[in-house]
C-alpha positions in Angstrom: 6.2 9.3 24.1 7.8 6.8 26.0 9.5 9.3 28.6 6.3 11.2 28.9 7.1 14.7 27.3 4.9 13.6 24.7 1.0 12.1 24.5 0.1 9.9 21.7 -3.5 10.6 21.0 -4.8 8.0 18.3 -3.3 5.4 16.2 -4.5 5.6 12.3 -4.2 1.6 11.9 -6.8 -1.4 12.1 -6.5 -1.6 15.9 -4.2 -0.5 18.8 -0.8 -0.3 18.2 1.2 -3.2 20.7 3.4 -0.6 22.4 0.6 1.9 23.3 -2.5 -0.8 24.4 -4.4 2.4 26.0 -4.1 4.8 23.1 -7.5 4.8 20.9 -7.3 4.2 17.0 -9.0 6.9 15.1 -12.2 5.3 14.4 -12.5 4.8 18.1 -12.2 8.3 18.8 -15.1 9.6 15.9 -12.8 9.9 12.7 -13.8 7.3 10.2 -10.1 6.8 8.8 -8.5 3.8 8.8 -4.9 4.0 7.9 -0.9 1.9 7.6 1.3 3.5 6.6 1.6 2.6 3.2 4.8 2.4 0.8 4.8 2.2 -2.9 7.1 3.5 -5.8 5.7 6.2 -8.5 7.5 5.8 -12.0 6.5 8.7 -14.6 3.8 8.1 -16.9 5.0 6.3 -20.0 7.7 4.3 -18.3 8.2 1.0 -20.1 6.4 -2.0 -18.7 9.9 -3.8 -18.4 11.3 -1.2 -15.8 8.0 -1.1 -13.6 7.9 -4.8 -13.7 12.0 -4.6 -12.2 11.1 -2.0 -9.9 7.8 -3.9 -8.4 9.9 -7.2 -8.3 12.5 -5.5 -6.6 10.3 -3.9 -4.0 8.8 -6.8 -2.9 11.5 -8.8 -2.3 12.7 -6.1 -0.1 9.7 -6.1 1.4 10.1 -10.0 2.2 13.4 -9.4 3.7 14.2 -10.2 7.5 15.4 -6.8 8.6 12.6 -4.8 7.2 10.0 -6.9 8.7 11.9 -6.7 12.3 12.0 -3.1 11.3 8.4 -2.6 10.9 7.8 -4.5 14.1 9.6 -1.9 16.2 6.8 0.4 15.0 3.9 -1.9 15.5 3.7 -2.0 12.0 2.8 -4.8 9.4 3.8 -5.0 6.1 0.9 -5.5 3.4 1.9 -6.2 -0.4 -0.2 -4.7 -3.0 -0.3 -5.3 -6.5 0.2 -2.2 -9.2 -3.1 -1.8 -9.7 -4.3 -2.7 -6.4 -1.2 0.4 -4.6 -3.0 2.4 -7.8 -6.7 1.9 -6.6 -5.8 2.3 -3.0 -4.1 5.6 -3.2 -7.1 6.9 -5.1 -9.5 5.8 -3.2 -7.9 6.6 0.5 -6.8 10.4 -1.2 -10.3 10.7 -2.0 -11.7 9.1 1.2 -9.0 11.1 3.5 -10.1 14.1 1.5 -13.6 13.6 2.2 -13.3 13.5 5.8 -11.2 16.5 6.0 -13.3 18.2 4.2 -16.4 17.5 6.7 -14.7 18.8 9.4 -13.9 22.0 7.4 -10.1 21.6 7.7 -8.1 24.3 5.9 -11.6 26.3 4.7 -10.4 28.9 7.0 -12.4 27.5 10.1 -9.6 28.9 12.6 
């Protein structure tokens, strides 16, 4: 993007991305998404409490470390912690919302 062979056209977060000022989020533009980019970890169901507790601890202490925040800053992004049941609640409800929206605008219904 930066040597011009390619046009960013929106930016799914909160607001404008630092290294593209002029590029329009995706609400801006009309499409009611709001969107990070958002990591979490999947165990199968029936895991024992004891390993998802190690692997949540784990995870966010990573996420607290130096490097991965200087990371994320090199892609205008910020890191946002979530809970287990708050990742849970979020993935369901921005499927279903993401869904929604792609559904409106007949996406994949054979529309062309």
């Amino acid at each position: 993007m930066e040597s011009g062979k390619l046009r960013l056209l929106v930016v799914w977060g909160e607001r404008r991305a630092a290294r593209f000022p002029g590029v329009p989020t995706l609400k801006e533009s009309g499409i009611d998404i709001v969107q990070s980019s958002p990591w979490g970890l999947a165990a199968p169901k029936g895991t024992p409490t004891p390993v998802l507790a190690t692997l949540h601890d784990a995870f966010k202490r990573a996420m607290q470390a130096a490097n991965f925040r200087e990371t994320l800053t090199h892609y205008d992004m910020e890191p946002t912690y979530m809970s287990m049941e708050q990742y849970r609640r979020y993935a369901v409800s921005a499927m279903a919302r993401e869904k929604a929206v792609l559904e409106q605008r007949q996406f994949g219904k054979g529309s062309g």
